[in-house]
TORDREN-635974 format. One line per field, with one value per residue: x, y, z of N, C-alpha, C in turn; residue number from 1; residue in three letters. Coordinates in steps of 0.05 Angstrom, whole numbers, always signed. Each point is the difference from the previous one (the first is absolute). Layout:
<nuros>
n.c1	(X  ...) $
n.c2	(Y  ...) $
n.c3	(Z  ...) $
ca.c1	(X  ...) $
ca.c2	(Y  ...) $
ca.c3	(Z  ...) $
c.c1	(X  ...) $
c.c2	(Y  ...) $
c.c3	(Z  ...) $
pos	(NUM  ...) $
code	(ALA  ...) $
</nuros>
This chain:
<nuros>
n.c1	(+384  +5  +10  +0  -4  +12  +24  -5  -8  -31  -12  -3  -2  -17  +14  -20  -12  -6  -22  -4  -15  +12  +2  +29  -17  +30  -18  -16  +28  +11  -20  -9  +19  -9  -17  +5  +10  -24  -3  -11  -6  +12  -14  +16  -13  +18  -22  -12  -8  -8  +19  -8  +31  -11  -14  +33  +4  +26  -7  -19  +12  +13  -22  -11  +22  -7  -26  +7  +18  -13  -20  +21  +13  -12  -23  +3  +14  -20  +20  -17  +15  -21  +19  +2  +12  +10  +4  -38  -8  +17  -20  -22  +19  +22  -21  -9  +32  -5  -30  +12  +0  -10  -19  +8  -26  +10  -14  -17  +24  -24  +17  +19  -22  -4  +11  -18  +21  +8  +9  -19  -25  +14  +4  -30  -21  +23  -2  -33  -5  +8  -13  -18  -6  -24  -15  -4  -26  -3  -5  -8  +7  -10  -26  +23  +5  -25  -3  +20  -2  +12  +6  -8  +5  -10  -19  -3  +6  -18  -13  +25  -5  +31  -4  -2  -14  -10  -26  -17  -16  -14  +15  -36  +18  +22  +20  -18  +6  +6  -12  -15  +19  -9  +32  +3  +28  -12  +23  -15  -19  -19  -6  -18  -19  -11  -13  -1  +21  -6  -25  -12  +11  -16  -27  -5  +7  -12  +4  -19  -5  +2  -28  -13  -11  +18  -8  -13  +7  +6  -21  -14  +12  +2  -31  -5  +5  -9  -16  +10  +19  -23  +5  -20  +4  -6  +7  +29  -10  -19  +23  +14  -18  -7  +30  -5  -6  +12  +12  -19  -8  +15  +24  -12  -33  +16  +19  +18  -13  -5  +17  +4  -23  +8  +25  -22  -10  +27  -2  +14  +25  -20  -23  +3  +7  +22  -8  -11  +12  -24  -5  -2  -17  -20  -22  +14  +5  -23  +2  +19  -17  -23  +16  +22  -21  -2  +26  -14  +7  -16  -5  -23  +2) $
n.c2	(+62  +24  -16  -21  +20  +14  -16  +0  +23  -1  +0  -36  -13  -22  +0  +0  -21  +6  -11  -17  -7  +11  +23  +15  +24  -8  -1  -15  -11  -6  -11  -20  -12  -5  +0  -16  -4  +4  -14  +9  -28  -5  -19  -9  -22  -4  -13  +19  +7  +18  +0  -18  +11  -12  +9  +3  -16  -13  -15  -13  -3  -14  -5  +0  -6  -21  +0  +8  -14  +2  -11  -6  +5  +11  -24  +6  -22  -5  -16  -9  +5  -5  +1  -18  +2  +3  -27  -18  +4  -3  -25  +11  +5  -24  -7  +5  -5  -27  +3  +14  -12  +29  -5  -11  -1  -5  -11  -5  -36  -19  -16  +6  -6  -28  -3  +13  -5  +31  -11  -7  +16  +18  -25  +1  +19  +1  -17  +2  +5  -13  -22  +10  +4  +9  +26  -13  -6  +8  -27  +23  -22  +1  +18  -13  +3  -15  +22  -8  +17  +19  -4  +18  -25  -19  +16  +7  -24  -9  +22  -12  -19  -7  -32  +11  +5  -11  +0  -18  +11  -27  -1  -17  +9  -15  +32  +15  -23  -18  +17  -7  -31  +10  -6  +29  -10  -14  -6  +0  -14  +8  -18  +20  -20  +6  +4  -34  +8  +5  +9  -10  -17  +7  +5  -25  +3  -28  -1  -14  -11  -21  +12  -21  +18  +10  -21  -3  +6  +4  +17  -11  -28  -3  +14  -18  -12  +12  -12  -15  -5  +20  -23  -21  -11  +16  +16  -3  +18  +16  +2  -6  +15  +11  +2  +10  +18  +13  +8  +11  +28  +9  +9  +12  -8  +17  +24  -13  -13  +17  +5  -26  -18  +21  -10  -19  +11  +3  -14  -15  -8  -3  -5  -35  -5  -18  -26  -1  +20  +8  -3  +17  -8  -19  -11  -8  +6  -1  -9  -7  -4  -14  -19  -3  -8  -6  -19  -6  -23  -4  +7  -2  +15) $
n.c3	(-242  -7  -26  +17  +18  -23  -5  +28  -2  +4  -12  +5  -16  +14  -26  +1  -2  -27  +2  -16  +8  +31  -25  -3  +7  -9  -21  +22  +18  -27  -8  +17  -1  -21  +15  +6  -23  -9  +25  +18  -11  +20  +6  -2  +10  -10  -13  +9  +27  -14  +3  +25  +7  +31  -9  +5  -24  -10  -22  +11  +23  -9  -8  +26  +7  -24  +1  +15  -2  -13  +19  +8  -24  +12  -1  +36  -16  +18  +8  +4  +7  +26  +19  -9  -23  +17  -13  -10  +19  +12  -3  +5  +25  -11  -3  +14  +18  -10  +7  +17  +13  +14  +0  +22  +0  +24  -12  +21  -1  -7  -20  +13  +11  +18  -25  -14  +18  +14  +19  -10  +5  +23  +4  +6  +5  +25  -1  -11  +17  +8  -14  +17  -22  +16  +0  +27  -5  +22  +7  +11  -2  +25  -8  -13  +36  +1  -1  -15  +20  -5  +18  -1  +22  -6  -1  +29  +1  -24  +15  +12  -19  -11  +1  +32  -22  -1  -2  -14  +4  +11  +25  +10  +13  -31  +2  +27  +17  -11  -6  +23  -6  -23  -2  +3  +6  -2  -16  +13  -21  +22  -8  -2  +5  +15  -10  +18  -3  -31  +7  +24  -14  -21  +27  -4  -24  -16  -18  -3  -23  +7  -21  +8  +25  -10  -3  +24  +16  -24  -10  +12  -8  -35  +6  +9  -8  -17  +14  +10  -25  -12  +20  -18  +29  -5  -27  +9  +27  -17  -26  +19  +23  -22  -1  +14  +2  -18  +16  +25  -8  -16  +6  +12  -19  -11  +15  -8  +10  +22  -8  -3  +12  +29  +2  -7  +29  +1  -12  +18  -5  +19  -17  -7  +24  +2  -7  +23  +9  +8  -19  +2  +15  -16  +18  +8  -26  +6  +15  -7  -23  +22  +10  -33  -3  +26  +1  -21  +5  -6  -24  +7  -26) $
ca.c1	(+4  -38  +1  -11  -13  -19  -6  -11  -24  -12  -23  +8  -24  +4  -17  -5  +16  -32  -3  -35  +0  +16  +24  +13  -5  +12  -12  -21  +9  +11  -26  -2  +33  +7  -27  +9  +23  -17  -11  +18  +7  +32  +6  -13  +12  +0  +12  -4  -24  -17  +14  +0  +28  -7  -14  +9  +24  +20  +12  -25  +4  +20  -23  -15  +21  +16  -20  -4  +27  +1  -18  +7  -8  +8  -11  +11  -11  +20  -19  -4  +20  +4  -7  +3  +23  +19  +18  -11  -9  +25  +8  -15  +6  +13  -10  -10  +18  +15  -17  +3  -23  +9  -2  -14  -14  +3  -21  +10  -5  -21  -13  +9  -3  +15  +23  +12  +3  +9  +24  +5  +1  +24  +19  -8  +4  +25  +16  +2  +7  +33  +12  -13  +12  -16  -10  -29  -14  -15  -35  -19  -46  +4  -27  +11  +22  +4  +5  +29  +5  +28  +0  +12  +18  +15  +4  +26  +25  +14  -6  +18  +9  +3  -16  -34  -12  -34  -12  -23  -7  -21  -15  -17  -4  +7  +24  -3  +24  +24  +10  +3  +17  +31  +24  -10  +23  -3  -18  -36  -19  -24  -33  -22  +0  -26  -18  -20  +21  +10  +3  +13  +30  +17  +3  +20  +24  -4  +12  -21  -23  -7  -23  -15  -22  +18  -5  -31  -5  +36  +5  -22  +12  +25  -15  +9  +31  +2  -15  +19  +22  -14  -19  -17  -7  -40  -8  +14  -14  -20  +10  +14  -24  -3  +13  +7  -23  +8  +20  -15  -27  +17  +11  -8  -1  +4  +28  +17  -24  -13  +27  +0  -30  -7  +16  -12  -11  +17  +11  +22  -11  +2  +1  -6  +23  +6  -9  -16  -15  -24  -5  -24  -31  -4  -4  +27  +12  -22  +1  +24  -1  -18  +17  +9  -18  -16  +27  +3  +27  -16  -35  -18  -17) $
ca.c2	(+9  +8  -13  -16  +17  +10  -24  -18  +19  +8  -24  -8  -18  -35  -6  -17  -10  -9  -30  -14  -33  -8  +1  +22  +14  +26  +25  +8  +18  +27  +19  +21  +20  +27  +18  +8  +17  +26  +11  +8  -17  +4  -23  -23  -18  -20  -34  +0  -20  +8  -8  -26  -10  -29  -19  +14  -20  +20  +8  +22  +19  +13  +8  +18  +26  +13  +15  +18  +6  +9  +28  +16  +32  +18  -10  -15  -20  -27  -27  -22  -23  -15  -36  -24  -10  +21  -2  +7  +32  +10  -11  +9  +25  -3  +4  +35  +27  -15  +10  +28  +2  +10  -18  -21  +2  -24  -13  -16  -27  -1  -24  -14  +34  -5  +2  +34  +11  +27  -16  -26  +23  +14  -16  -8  +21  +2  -20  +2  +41  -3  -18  +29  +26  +13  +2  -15  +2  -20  +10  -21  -1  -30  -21  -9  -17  -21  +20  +12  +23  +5  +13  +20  -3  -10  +26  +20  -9  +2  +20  +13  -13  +25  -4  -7  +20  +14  -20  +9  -8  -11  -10  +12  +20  +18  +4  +16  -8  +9  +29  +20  -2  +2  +22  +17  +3  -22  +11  -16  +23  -20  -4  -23  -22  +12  +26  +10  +14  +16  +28  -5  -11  +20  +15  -1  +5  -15  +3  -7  -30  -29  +0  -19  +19  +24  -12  +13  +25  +9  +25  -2  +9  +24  +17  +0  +9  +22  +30  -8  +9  +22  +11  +6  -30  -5  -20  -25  -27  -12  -21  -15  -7  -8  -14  -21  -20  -12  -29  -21  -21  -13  -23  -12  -24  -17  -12  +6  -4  +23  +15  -3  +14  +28  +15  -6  +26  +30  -4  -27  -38  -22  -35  -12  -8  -20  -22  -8  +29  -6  +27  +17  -6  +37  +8  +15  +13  +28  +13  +11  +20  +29  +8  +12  +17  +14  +27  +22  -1  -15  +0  -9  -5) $
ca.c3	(-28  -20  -15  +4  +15  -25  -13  +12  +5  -20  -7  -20  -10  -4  -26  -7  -29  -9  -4  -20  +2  +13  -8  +8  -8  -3  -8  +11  +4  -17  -11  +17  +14  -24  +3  +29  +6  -1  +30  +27  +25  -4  -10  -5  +18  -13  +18  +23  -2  -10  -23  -1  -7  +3  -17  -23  +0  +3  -20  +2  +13  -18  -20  +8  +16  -22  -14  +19  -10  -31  +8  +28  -10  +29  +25  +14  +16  +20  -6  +20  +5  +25  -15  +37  +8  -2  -26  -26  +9  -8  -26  -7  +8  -27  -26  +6  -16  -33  -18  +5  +29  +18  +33  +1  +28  +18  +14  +23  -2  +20  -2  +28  +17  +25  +13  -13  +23  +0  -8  -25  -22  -8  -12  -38  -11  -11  -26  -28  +0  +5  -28  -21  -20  -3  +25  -1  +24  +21  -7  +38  -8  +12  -4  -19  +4  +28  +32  +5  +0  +8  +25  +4  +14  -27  -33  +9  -6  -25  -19  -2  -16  -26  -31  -1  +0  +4  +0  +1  +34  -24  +24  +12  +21  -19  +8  +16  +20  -17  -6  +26  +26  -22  +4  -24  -18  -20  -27  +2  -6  -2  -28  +4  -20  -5  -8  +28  +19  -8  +12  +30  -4  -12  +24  +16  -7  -17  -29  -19  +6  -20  +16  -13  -16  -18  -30  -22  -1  +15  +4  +27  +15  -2  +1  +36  +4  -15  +15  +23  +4  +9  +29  +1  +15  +8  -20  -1  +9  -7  -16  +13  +2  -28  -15  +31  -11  -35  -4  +16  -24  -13  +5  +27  -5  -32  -18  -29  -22  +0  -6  -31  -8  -6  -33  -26  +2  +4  -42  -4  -13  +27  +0  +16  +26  +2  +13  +4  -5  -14  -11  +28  -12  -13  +28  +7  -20  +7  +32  +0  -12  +12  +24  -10  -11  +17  +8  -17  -19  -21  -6  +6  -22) $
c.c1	(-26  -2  -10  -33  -27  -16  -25  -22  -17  -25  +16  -22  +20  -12  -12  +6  -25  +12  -20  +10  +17  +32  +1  -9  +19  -4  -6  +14  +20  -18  -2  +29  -6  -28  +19  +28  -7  -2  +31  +16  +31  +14  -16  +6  -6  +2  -17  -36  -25  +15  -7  +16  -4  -9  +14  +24  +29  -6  -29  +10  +27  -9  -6  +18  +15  -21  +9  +34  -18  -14  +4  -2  +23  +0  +22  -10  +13  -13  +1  +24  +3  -14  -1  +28  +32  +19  -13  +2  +32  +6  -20  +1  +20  -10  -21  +17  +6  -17  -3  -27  +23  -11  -11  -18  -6  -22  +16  -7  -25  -4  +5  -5  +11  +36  +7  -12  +10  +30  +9  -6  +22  +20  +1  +8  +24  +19  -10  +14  +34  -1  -23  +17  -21  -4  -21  -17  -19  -31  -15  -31  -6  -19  +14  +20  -2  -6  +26  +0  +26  -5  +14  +27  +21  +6  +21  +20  +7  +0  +27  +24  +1  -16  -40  -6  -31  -15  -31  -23  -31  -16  -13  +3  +13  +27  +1  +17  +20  +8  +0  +27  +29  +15  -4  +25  +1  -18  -15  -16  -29  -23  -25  -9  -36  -13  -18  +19  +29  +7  +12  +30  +12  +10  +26  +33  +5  +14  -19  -16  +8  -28  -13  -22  +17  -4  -26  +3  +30  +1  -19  +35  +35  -8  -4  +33  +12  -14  +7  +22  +1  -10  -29  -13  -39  -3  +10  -17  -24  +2  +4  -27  -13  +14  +0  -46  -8  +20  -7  -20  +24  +19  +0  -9  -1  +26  +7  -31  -16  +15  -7  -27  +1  +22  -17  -19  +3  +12  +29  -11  +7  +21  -15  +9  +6  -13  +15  -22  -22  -13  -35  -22  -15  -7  +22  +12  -23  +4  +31  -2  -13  +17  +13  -11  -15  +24  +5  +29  -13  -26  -23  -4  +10) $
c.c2	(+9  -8  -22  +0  +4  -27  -16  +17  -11  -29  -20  -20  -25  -8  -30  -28  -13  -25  +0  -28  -14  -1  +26  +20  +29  +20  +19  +16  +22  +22  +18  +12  +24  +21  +6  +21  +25  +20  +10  -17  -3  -31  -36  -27  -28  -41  +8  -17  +4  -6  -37  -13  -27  -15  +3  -19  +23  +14  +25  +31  +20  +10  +28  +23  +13  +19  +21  +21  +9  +36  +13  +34  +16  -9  -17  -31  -17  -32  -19  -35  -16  -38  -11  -6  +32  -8  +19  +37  +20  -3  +26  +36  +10  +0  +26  +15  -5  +21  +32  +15  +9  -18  -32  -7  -39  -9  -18  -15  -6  -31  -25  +38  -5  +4  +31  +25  +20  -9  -10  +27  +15  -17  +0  +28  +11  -7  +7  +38  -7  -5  +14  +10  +17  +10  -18  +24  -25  -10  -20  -2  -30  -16  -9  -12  -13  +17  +9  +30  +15  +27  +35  +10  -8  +13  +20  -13  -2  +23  +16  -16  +29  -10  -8  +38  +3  -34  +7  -20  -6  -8  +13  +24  +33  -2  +15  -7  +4  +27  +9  -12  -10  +19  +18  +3  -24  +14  -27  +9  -22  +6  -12  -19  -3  +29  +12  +10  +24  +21  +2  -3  +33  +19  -3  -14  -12  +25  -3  -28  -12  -8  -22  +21  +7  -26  +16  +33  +17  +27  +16  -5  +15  +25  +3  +9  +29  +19  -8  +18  +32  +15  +5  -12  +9  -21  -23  -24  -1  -15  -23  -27  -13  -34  -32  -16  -15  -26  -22  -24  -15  -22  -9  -24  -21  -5  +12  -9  +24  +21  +4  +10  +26  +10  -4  +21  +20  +9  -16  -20  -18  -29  -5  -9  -27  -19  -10  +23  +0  +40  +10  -6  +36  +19  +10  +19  +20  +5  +14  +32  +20  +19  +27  +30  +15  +22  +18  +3  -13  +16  -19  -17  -28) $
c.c3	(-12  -11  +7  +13  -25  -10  +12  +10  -16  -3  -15  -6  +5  -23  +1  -35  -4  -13  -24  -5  +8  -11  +4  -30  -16  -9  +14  +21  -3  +3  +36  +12  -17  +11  +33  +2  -14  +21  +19  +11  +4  -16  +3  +13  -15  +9  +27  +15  -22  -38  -4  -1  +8  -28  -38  +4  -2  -25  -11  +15  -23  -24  +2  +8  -31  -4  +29  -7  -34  +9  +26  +1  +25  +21  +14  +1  +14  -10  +17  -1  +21  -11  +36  +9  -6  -22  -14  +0  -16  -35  -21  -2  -25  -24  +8  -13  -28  -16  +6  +16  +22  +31  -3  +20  +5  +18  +28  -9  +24  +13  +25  +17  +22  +0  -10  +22  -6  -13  -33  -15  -3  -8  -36  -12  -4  -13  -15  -7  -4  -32  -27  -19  -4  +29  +11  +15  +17  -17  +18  -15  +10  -10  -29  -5  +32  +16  +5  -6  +5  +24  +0  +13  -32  -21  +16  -4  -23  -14  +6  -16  -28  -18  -1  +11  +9  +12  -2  +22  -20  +32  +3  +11  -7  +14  +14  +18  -17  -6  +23  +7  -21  +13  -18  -11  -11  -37  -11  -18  -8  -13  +20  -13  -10  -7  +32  +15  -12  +11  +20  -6  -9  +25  +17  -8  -22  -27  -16  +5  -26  -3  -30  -25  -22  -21  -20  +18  +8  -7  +28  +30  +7  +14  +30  +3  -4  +18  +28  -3  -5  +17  -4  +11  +0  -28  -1  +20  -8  -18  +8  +5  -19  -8  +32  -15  -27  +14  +17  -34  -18  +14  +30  +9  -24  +1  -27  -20  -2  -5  -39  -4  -7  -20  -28  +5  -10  -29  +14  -3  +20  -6  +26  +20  -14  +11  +22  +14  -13  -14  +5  -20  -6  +17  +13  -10  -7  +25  -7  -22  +11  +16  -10  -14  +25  +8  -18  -26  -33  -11  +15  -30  -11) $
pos	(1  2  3  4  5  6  7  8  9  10  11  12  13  14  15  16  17  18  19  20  21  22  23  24  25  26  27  28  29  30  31  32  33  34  35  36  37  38  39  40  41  42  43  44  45  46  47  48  49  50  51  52  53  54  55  56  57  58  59  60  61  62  63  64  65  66  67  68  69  70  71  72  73  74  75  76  77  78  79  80  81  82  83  84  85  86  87  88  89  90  91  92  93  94  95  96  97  98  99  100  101  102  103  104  105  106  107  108  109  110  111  112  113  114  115  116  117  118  119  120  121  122  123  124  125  126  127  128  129  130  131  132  133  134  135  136  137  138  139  140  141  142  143  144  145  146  147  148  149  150  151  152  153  154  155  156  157  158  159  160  161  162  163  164  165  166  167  168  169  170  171  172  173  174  175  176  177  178  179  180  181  182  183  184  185  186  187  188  189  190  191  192  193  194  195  196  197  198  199  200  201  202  203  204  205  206  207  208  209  210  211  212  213  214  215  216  217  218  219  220  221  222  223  224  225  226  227  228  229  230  231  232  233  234  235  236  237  238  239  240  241  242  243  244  245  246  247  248  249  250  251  252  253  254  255  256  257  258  259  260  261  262  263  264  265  266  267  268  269  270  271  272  273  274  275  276  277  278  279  280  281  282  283  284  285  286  287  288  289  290  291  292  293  294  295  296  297  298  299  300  301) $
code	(UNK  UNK  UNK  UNK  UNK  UNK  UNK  UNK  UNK  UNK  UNK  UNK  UNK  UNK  UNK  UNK  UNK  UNK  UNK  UNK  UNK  UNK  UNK  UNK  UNK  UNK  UNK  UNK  UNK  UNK  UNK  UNK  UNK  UNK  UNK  UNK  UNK  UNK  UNK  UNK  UNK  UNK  UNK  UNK  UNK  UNK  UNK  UNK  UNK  UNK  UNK  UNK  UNK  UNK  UNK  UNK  UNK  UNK  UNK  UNK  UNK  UNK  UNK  UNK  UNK  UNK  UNK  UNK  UNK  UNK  UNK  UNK  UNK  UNK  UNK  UNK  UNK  UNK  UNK  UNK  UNK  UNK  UNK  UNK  UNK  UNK  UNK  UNK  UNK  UNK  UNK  UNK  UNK  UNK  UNK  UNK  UNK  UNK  UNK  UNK  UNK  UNK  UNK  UNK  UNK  UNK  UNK  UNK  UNK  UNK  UNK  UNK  UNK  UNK  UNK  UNK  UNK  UNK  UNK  UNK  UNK  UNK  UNK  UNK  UNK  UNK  UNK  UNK  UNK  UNK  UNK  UNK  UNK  UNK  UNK  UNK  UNK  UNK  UNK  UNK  UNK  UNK  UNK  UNK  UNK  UNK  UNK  UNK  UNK  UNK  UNK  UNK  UNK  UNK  UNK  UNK  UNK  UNK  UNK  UNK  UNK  UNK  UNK  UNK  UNK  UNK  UNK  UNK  UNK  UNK  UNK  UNK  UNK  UNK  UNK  UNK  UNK  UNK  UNK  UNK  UNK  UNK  UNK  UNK  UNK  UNK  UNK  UNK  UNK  UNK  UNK  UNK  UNK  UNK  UNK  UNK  UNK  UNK  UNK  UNK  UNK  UNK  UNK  UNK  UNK  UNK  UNK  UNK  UNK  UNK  UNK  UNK  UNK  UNK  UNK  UNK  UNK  UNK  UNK  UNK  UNK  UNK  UNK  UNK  UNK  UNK  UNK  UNK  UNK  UNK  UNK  UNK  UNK  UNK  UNK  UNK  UNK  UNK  UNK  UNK  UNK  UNK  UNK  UNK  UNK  UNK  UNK  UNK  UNK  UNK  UNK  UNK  UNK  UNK  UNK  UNK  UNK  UNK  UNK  UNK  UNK  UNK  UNK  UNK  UNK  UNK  UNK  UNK  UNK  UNK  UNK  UNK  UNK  UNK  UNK  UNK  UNK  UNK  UNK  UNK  UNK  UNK  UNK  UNK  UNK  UNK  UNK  UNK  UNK  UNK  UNK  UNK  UNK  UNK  UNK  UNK  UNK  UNK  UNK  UNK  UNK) $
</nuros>
């Protein structure tokens, strides 16, 4: 269906949720949904890791999805609904559609990894796709879940489920197996999950990216995308290049704490990461600005 196809093209940002003094910042992110839905980006990923959904009680997390339901605007968003347990998960995929959210993206349960075998995943994932009122998608990011990865062998099989559409691929190694050994009549449609493999993914068949970078710099990599989908692959990989080393300095070794740093860079309103998350020494937060400023996305002054 193109329609679905359209929908899932394109850059989306993992919003992050600003914090000051270890309380939930809403302003802060009205203020930025509203500068972001300025830009290219196709949409928005809501609850997700960079969002801190771990560290967000229920009623916090329902806070935060109302402020995203007031400013959705155009923007596609999906929201992060995977829990540990396939009740809660299903339970969550329900209030996605209550509040008029087109997808629900499914984190893998991580927390017993010995017994979430190939097996236990397609078990999970389908049931919740069966008791869904939303489309889901997959979401493989193991360094966040035990090492539970979902096997390609595994995404061919669910990716011919009517109600799991896409998945976004956050593993080290990105979604390159996966796209080489998907059924191509399966209507699949994959995200990268990093900025260090955008490009490559987009090569080789990916739809777009879920990219951490697109908080502080989301018109840099709506802008990869845009000259990809141009055929302008010399600038796209020197961009590319560009944005794979901004995201090594930023959230490479900071994390969602170096994420927020460089958005107070960029005119967004970071905040602070959640406790127990520690917020970047100043030293850090100059090395992160040089970084930004040597690629050229920032003034020097």
């Amino acid at each position: 269906m193109q329609e679905l196809k359209e929908m899932l093209s394109g850059v989306f940002v993992p919003v992050v949720t600003p914090f000051k003094n270890d309380e939930l910042s809403l302003g802060d992110l009205r203020e930025n949904l509203r500068k972001l839905a300025k830009t290219e980006l196709k949409g928005y990923l809501a609850l997700g890791s960079n969002g801190e959904f771990r560290s967000l009680s229920e009623r916090e997390q329902l806070e935060v999805l109302e402020v995203f339901a007031g400013e959705k605007g155009d923007k596609v968003v999906m929201v992060g609904a995977g829990c540990e347990s396939t009740h809660e998960t299903v339970e969550r995929t329900r209030r996605v559609a209550r509040m008029g959210f087109p997808f629900a993206s499914i984190l893998t349960p991580g927390y017993f990894p010995k017994q979430l075998d190939e097996e236990a995943l397609v078990r999970f994932y389908t049931r919740v796709a069966d008791e869904s009122p939303v489309p889901i998608l997959l979401y493989n990011a193991p360094g966040f879940t035990g090492g539970v990865a979902i096997s390609a062998r595994a995404v061919d099989r669910l990716a011919g489920h009517e109600n799991i559409v896409g998945m976004k691929d956050s593993s080290s190694t990105g979604p390159g197996v996966i796209l080489a050994t998907l059924d191509p009549d399966h209507e699949f449609y994959t995200l990268a999950g990093s900025a260090n493999f955008l490009y490559s993914a987009l090569h080789l068949g990916a739809t777009g990216g879920v990219v951490s970078l697109a908080n502080p710099l989301p018109e840099a990599c709506c802008r990869l995308y845009r000259l990809f989908s141009e055929g302008k692959f010399g600038e796209a990989l020197e961009l590319s290049h560009r944005l794979v080393r901004l995201n090594t300095a930023i959230s490479g070794s900071l994390g969602v704490a170096g994420v927020k740093a460089a958005m107070e860079m960029t005119g967004f309103r970071g905040g602070e990461p959640r406790h127990p998350l520690r917020t970047p020494t100043q030293e850090e937060r100059e090395r992160i600005r040089a970084s930004i400023v040597k690629e050229g996305m920032i003034d020097g002054q």
